[in-house]
N, CA, C and O of each residue as an XYZ file, in Angstrom:
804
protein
N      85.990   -195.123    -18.147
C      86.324   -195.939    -19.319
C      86.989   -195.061    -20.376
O      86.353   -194.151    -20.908
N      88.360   -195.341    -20.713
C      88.796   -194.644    -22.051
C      88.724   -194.802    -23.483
O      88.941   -195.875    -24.046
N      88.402   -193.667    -24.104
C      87.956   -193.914    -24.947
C      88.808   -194.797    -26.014
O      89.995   -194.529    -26.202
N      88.204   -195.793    -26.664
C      88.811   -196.185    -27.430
C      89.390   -195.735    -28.934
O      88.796   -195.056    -29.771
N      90.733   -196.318    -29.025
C      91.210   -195.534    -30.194
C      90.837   -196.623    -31.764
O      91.058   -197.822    -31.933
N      90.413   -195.931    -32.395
C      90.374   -196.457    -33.686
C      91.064   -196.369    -34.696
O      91.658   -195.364    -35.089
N      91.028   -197.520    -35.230
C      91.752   -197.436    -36.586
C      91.853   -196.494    -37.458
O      91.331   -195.379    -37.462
N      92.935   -197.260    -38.610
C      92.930   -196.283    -39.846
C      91.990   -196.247    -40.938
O      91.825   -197.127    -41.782
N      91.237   -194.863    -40.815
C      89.767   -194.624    -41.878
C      89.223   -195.185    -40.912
O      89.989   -196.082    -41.267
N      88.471   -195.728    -39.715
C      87.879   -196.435    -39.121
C      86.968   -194.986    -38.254
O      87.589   -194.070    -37.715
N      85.760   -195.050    -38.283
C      84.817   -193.780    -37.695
C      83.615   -194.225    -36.901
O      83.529   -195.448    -36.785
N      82.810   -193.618    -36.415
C      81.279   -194.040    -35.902
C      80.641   -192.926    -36.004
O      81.068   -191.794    -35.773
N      79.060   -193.419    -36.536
C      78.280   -192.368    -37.039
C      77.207   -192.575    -36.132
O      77.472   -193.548    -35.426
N      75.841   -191.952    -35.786
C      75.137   -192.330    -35.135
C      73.827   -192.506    -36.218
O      74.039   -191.751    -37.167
N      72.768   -193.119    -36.363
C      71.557   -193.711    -36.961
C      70.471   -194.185    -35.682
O      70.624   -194.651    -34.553
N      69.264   -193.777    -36.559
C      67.994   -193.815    -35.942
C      67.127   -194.181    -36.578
O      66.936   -193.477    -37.570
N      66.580   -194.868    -36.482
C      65.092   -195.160    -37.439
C      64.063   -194.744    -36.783
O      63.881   -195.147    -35.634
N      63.231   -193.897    -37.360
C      62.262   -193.085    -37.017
C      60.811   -193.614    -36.649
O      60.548   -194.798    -36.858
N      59.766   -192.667    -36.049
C      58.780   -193.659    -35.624
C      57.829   -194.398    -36.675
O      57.184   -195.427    -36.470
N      57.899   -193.516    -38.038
C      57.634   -194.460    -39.258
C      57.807   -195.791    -39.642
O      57.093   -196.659    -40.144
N      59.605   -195.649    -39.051
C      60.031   -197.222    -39.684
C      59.995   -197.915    -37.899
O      60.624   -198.965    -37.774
N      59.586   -197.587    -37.135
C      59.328   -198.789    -36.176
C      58.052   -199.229    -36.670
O      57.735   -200.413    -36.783
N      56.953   -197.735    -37.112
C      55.792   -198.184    -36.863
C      55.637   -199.011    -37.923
O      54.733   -199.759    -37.552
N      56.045   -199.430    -39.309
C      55.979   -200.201    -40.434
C      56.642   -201.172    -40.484
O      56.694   -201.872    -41.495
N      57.524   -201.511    -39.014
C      57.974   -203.027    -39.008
C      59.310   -202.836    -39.500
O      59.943   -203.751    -38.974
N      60.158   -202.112    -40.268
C      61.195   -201.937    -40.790
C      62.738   -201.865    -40.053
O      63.843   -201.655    -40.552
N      62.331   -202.123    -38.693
C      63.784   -202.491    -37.699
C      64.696   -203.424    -38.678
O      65.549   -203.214    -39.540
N      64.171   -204.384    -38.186
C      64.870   -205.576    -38.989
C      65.678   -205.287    -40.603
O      66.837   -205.628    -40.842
N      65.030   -204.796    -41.294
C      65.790   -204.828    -42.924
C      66.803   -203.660    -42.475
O      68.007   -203.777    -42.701
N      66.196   -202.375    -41.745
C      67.219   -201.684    -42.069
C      68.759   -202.283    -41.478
O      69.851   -202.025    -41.984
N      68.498   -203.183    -40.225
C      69.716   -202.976    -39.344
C      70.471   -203.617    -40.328
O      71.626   -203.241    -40.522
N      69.846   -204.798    -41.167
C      70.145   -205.630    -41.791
C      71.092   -204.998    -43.125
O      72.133   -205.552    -43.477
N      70.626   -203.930    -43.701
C      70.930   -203.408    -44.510
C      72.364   -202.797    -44.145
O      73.211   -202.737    -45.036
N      72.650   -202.347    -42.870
C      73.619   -201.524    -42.235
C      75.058   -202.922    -42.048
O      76.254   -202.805    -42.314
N      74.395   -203.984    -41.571
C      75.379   -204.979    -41.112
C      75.873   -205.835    -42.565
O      76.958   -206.388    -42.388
N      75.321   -206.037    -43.879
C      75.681   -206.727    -44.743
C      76.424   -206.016    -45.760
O      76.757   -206.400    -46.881
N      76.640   -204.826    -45.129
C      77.693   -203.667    -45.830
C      78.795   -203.765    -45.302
O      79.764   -203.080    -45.630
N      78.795   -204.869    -44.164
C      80.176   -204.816    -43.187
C      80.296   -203.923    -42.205
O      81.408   -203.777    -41.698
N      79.204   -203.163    -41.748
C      79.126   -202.103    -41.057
C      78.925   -202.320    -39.564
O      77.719   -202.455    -39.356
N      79.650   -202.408    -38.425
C      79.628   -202.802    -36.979
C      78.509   -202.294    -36.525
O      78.321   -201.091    -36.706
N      77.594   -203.022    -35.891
C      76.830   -202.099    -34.874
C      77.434   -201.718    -33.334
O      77.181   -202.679    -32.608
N      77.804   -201.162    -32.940
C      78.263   -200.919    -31.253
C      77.235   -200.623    -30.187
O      77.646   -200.663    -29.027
N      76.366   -200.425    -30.329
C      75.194   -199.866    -29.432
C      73.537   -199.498    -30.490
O      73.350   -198.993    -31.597
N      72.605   -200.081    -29.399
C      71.164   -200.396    -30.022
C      70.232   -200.523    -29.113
O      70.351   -201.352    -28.211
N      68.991   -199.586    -29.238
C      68.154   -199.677    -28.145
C      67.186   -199.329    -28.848
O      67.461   -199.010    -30.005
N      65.891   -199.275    -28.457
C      64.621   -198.823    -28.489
C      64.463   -197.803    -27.354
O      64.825   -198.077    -26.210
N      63.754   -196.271    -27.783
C      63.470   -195.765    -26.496
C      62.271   -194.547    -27.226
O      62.295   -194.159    -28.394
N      61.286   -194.130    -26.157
C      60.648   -193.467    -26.238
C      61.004   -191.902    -25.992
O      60.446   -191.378    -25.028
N      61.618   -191.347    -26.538
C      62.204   -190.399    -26.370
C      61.055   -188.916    -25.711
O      60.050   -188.517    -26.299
N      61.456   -188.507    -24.736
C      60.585   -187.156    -24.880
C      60.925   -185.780    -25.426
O      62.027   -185.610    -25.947
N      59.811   -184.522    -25.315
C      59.999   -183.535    -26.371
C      60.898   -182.764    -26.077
O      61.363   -182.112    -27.012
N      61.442   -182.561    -24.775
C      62.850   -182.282    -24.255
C      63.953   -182.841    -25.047
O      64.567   -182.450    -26.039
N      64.008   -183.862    -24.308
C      65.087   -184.901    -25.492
C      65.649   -184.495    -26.826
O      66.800   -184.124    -27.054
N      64.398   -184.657    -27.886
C      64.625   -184.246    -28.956
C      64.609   -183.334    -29.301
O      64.636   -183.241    -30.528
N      64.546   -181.824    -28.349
C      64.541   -180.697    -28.555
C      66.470   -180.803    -28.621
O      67.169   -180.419    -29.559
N      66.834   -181.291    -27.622
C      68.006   -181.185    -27.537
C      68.898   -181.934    -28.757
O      70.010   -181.511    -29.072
N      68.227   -183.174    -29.444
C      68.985   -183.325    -30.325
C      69.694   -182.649    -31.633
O      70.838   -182.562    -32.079
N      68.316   -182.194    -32.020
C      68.356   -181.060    -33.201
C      69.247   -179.534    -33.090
O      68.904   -178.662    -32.291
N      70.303   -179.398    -33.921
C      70.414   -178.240    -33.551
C      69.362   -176.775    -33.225
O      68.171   -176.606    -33.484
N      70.336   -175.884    -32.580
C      68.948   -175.113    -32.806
C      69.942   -173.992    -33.214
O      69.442   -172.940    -32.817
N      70.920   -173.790    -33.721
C      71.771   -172.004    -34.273
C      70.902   -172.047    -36.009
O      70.671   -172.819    -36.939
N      70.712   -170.822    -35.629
C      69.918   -170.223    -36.887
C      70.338   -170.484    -38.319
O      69.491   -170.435    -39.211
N      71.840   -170.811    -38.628
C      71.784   -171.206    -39.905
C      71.434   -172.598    -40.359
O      70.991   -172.837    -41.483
N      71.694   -173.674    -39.259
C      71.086   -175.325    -39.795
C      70.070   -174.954    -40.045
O      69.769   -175.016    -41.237
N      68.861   -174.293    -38.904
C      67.563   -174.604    -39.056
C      66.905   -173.516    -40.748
O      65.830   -173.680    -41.325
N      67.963   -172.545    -41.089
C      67.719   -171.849    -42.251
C      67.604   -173.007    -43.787
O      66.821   -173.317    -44.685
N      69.081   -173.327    -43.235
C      68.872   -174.460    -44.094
C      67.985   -175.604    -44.179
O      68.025   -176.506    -45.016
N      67.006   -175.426    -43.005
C      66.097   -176.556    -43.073
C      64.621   -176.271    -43.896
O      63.847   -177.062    -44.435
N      64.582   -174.751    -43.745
C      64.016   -174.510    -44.329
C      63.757   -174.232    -46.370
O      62.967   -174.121    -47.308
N      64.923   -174.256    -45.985
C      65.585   -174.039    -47.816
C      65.431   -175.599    -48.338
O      64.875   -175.914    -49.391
N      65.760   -176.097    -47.824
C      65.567   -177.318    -48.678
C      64.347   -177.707    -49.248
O      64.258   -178.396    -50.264
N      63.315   -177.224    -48.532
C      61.574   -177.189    -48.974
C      61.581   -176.372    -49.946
O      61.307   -176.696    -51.101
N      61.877   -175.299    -49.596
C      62.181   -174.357    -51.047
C      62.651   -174.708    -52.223
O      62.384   -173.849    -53.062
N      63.308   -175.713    -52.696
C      64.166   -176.215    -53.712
C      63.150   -177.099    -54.383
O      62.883   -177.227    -55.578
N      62.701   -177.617    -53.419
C      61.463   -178.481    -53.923
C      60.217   -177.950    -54.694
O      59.831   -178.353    -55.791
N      59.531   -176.761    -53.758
C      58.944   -175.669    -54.160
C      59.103   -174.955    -55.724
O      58.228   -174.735    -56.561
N      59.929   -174.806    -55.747
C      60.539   -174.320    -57.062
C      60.154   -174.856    -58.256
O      59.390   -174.496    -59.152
N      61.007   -175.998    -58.020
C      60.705   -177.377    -59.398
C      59.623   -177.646    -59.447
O      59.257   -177.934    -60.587
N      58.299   -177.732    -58.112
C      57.063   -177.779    -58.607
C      56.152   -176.468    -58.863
O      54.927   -176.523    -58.969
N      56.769   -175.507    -58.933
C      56.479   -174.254    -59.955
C      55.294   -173.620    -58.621
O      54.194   -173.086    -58.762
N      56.101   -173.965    -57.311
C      54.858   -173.245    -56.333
C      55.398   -172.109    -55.419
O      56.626   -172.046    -55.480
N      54.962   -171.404    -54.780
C      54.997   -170.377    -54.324
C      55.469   -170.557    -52.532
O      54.722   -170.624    -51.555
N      56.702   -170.591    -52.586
C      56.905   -170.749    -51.033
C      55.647   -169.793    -49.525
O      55.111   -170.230    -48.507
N      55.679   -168.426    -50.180
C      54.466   -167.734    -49.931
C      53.072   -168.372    -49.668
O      52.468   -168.416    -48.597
N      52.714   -168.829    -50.813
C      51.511   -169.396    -50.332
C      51.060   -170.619    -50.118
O      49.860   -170.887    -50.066
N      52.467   -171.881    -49.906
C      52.575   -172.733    -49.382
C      52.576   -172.755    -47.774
O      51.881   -173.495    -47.077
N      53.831   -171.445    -47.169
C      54.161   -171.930    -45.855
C      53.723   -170.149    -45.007
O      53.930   -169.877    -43.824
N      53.221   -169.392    -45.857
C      52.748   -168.184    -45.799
C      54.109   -167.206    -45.404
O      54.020   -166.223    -44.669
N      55.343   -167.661    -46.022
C      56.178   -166.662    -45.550
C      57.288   -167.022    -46.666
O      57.350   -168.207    -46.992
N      58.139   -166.138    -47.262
C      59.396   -166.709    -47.690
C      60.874   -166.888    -47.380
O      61.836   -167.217    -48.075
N      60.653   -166.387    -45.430
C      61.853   -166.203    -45.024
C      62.451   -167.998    -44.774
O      61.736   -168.986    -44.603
N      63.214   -167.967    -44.802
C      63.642   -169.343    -44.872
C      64.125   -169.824    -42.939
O      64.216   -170.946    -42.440
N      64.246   -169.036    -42.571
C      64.556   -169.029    -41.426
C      63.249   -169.362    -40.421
O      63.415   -169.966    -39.361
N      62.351   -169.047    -40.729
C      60.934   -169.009    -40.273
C      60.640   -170.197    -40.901
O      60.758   -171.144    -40.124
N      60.216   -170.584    -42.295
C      60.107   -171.830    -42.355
C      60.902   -172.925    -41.736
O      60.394   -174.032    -41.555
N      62.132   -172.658    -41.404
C      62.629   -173.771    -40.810
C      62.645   -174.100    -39.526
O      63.052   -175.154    -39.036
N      62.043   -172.872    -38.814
C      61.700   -172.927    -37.326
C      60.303   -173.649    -37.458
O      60.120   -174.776    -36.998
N      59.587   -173.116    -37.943
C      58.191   -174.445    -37.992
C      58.388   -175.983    -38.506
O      57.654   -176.899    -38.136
N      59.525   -176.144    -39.445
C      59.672   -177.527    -39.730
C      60.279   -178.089    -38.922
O      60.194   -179.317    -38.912
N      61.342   -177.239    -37.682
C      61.788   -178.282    -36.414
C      61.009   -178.308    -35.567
O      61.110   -179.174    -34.698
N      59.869   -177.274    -35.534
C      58.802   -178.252    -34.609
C      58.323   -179.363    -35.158
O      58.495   -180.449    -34.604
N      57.734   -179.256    -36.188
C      57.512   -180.460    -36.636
C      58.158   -181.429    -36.863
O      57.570   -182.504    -36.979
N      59.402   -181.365    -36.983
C      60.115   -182.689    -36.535
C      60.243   -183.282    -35.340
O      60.441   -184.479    -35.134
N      60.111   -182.310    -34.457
C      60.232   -182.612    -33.151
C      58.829   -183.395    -32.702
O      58.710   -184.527    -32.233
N      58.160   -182.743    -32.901
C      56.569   -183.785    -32.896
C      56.853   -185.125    -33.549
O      57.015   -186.254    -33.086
N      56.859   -184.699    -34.596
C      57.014   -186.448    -35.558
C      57.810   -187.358    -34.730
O      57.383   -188.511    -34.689
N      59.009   -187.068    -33.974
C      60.008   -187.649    -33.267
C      59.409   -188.281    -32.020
O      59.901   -189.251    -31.443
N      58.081   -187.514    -31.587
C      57.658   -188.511    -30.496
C      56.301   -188.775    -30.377
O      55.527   -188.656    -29.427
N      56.110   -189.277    -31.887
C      54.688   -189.915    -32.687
C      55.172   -191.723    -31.726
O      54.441   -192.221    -30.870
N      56.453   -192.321    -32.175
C      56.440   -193.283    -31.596
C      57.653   -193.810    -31.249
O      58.553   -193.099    -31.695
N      58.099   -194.854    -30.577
C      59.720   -194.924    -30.094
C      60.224   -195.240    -31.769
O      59.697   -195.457    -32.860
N      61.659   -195.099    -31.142
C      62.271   -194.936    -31.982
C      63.379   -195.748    -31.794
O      63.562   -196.163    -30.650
N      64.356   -196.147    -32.885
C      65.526   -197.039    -32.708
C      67.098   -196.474    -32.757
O      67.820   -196.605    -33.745
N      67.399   -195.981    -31.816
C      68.778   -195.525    -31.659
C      69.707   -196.299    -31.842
O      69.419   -197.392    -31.356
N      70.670   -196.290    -32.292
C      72.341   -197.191    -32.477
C      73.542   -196.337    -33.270
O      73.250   -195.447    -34.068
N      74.990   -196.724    -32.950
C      76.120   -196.401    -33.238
C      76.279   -197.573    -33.700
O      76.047   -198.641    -33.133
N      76.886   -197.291    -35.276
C      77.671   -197.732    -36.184
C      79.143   -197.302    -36.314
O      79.514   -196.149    -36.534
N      79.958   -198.409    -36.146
C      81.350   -198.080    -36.644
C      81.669   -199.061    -37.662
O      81.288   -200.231    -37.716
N      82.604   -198.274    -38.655
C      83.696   -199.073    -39.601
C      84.089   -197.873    -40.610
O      83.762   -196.707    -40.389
N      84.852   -198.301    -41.780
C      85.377   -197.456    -42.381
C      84.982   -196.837    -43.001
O      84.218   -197.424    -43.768
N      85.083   -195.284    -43.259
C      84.032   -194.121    -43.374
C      82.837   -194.268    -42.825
O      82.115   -193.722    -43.660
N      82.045   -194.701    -41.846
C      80.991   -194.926    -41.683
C      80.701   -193.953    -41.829
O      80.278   -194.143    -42.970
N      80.425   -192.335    -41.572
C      79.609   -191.285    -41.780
C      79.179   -191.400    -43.524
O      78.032   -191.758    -43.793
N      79.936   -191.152    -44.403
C      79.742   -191.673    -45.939
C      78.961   -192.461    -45.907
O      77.833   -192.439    -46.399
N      79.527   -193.342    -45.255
C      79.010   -194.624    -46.132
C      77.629   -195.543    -45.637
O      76.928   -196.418    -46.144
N      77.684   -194.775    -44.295
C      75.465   -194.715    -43.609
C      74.960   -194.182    -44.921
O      74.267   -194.731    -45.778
N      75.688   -192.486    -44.842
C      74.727   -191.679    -45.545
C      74.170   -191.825    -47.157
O      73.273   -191.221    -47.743
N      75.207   -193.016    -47.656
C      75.074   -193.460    -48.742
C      73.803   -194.567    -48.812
O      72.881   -194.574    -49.627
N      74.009   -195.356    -47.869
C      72.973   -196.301    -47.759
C      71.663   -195.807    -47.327
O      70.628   -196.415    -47.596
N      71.689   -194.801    -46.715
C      70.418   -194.399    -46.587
C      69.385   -193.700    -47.509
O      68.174   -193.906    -47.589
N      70.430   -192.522    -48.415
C      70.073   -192.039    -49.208
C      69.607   -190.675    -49.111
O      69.856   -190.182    -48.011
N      68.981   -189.878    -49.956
C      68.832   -188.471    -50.061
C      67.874   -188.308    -48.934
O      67.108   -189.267    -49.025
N      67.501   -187.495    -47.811
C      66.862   -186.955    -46.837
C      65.393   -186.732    -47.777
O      64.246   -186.860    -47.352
N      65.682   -186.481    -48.730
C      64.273   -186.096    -49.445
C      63.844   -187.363    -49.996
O      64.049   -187.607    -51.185
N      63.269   -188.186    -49.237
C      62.873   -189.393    -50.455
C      62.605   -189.229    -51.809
O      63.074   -190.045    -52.603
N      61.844   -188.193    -52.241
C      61.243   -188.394    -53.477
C      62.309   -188.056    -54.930
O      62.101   -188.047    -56.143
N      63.595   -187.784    -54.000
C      64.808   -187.273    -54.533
C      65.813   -188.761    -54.634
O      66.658   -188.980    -55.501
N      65.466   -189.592    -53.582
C      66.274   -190.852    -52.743
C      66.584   -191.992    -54.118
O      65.679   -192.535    -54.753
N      67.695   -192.135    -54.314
C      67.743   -193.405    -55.299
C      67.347   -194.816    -54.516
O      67.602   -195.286    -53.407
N      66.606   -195.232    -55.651
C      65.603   -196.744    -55.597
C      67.487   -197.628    -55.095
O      68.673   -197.533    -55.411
N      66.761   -198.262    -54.343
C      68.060   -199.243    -53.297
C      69.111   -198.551    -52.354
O      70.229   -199.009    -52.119
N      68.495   -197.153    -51.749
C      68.630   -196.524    -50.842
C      67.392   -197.141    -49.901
O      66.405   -197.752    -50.311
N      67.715   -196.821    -48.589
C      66.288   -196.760    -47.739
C      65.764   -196.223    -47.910
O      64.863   -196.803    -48.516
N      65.519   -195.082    -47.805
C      64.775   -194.175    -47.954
C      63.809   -194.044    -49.616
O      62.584   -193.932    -49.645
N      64.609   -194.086    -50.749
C      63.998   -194.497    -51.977
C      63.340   -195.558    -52.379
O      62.547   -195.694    -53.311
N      63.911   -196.631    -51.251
C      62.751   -198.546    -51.268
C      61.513   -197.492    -50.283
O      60.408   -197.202    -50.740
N      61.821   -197.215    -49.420
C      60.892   -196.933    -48.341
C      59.770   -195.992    -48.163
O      58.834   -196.198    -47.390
N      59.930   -194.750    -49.055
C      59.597   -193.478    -48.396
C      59.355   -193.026    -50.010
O      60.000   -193.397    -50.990
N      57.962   -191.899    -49.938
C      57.742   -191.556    -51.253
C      57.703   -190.140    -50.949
O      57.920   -189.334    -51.854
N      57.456   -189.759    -49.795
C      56.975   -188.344    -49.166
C      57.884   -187.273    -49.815
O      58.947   -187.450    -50.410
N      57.227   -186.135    -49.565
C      58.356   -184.799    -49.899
C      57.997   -183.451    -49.487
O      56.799   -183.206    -49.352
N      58.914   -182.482    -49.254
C      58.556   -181.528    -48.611
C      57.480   -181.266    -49.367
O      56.785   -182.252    -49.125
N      56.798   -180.521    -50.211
C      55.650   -180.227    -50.629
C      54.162   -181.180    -49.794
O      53.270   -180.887    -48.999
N      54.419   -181.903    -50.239
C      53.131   -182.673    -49.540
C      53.227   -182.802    -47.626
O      52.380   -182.946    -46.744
N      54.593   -182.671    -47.642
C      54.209   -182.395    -45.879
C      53.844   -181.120    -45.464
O      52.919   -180.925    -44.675
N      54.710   -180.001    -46.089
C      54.692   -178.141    -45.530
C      53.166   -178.189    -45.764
O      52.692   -177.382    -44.965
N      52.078   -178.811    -46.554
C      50.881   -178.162    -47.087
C      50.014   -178.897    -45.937
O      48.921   -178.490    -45.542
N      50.579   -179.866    -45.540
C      49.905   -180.757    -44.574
C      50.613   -180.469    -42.858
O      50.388   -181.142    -41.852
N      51.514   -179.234    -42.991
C      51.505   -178.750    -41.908
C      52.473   -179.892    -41.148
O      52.198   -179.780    -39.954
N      53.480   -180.938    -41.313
C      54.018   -182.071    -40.771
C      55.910   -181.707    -41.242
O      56.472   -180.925    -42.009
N      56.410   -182.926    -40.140
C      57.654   -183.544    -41.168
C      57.274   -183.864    -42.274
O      56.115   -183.994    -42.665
N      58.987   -184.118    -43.264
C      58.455   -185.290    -44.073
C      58.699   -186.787    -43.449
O      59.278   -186.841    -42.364
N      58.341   -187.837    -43.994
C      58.679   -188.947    -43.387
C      59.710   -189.902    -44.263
O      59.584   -190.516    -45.322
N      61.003   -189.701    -43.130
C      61.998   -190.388    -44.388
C      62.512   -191.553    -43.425
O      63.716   -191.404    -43.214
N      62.064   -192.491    -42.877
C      62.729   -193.271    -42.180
C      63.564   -193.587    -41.160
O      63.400   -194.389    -40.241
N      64.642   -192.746    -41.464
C      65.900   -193.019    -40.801
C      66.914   -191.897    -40.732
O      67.580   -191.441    -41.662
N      66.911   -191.593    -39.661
C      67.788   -190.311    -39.281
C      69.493   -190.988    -39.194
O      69.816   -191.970    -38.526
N      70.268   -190.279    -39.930
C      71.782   -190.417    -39.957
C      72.868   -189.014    -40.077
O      72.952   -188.209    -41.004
N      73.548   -189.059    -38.935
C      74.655   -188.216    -38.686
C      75.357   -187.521    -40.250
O      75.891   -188.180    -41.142
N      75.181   -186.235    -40.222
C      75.618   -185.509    -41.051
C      76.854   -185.585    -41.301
O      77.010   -185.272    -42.481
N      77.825   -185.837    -40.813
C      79.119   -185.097    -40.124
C      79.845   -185.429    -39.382
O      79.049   -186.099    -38.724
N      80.989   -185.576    -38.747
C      82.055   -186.098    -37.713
C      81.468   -185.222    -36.303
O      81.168   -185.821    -35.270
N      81.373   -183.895    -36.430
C      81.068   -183.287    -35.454
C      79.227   -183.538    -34.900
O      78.895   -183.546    -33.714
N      78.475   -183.680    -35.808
C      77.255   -183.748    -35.226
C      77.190   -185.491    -35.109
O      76.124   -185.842    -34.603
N      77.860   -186.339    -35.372
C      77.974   -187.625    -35.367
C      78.246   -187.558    -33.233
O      77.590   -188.175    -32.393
N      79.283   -186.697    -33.029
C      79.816   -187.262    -31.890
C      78.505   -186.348    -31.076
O      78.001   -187.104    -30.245
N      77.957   -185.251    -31.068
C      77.248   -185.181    -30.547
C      76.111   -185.993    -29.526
O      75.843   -186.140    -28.334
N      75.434   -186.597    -31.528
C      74.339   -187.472    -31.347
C      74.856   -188.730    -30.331
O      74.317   -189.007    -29.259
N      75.904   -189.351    -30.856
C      76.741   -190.474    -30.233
C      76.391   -190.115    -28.358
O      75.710   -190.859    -27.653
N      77.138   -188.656    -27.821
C      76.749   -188.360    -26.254
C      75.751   -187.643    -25.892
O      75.672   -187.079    -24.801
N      74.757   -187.602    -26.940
C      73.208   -187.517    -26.585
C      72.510   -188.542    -25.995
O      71.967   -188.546    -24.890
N      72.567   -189.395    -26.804
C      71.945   -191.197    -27.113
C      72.244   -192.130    -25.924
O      71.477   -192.756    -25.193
N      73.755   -192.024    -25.952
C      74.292   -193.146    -25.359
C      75.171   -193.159    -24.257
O      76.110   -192.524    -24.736
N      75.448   -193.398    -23.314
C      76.005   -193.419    -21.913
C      77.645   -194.262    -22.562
O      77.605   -194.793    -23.672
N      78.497   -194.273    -22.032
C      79.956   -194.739    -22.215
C      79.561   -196.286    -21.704
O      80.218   -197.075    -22.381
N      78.985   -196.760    -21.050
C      78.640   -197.907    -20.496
C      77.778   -199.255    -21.514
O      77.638   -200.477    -21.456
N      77.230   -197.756    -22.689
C      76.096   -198.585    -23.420
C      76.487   -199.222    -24.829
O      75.781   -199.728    -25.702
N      77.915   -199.009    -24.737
C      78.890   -199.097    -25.923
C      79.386   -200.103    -25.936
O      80.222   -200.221    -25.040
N      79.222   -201.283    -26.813
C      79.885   -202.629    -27.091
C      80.957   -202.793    -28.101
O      80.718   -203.537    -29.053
N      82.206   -202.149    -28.016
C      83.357   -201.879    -29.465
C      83.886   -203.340    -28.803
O      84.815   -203.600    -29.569
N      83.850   -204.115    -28.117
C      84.821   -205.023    -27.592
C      84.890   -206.672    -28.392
O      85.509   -207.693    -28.094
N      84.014   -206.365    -29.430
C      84.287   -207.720    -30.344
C      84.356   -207.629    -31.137
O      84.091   -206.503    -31.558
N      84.774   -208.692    -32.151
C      85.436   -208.843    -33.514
C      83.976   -209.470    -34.840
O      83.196   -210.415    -34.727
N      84.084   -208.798    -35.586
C      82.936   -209.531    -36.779
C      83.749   -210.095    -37.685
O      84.444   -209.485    -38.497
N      83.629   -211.733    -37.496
C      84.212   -212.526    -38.393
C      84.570   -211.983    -40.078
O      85.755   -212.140    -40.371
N      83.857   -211.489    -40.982
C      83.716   -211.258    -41.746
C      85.263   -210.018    -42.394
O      85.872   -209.967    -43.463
N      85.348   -209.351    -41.315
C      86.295   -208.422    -41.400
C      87.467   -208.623    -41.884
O      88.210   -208.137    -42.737
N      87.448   -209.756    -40.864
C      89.311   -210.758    -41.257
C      89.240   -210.625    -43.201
O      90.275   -210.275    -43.767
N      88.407   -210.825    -43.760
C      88.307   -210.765    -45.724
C      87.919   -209.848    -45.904
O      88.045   -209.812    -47.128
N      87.480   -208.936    -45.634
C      86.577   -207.490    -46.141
C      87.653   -206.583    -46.027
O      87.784   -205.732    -46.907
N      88.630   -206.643    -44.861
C      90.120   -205.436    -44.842
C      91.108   -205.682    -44.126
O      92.067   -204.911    -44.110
């Protein structure tokens, strides 16, 4: 099957809702939230992912996961605490190797909802709707800011992720990744039209 060519500004991002928002019932609003933005869905499943799996989703080169760790740090800061004697280390690199295990755990607490979104800017314009990765950072009528109160502090001390709902593609390049992680060429529905479009562009 060849790949199909897309339009102008026209992209696909990949989105997940996490085992939080299956386990709280929240399928429904979010997809909902994604489609009344004008936003295509192309592919959607439920699957129980294993720790393989999601080992493979996450990057693993040492500077993402540095940065995964830094971002707890930022948090840390503003609440006037001691990365040290929060996560017992201040290398950031080390903290962020323990927070992708722990994501990786959290990831197969319970299934989860995989799908590709296309339309114009979709990478933006998920990441807009979803909102800041840090809920407690997340503007109110984001998902994540209706949804999610959590924050690194209260998870690193509790040894966990944080819990933000809904996982969304960073990027064009980690977008297509996730996209041939997820999904088989077969599992892809681009082949119809959403009424709505014909007035929206």
């Amino acid at each position: 099957m060849a790949e199909k060519e897309l339009g102008a500004g026209i992209e696909r991002t990949f989105a997940m809702i996490k085992p939080d928002g299956t386990q709280r019932g929240l399928i429904g609003e979010i997809i909902t939230r994604l489609e009344k933005r004008g936003l295509k869905i192309i592919a959607l499943k439920m699957i129980k992912p294993s720790i393989e799996f999601i080992d493979e989703h996450y990057p693993n080169d040492e500077a993402w996961i540095a940065r995964l760790g830094q971002k707890g740090f930022t948090v840390f800061e503003e609440q006037g605490l001691s990365p040290k004697e929060v996560m017992g280390t201040e290398d950031q690199l080390e903290v962020g190797k323990q927070v992708r295990e722990w994501l990786i755990k959290y990831m197969h607490e319970a299934p989860v909802v995989a799908m590709i979104i296309e339309g114009i800017h979709a990478i933006e314009m998920v990441r807009k709707i979803a909102g800041s990765t840090l809920p407690s950072k997340a503007e109110i009528g984001t998902i994540r800011g209706d949804y999610s109160v959590d924050s690194p502090v209260a998870a690193n001390l509790n040894k966990r992720a944080v819990k933000n709902v809904i996982h969304i593609s960073e990027n064009k390049k980690e977008a297509e990744h996730e996209i041939a992680h997820w999904f088989s060429a077969d599992e892809i529905y681009d082949d119809y039209t959403r009424s709505d479009h014909t007035v929206m562009y």
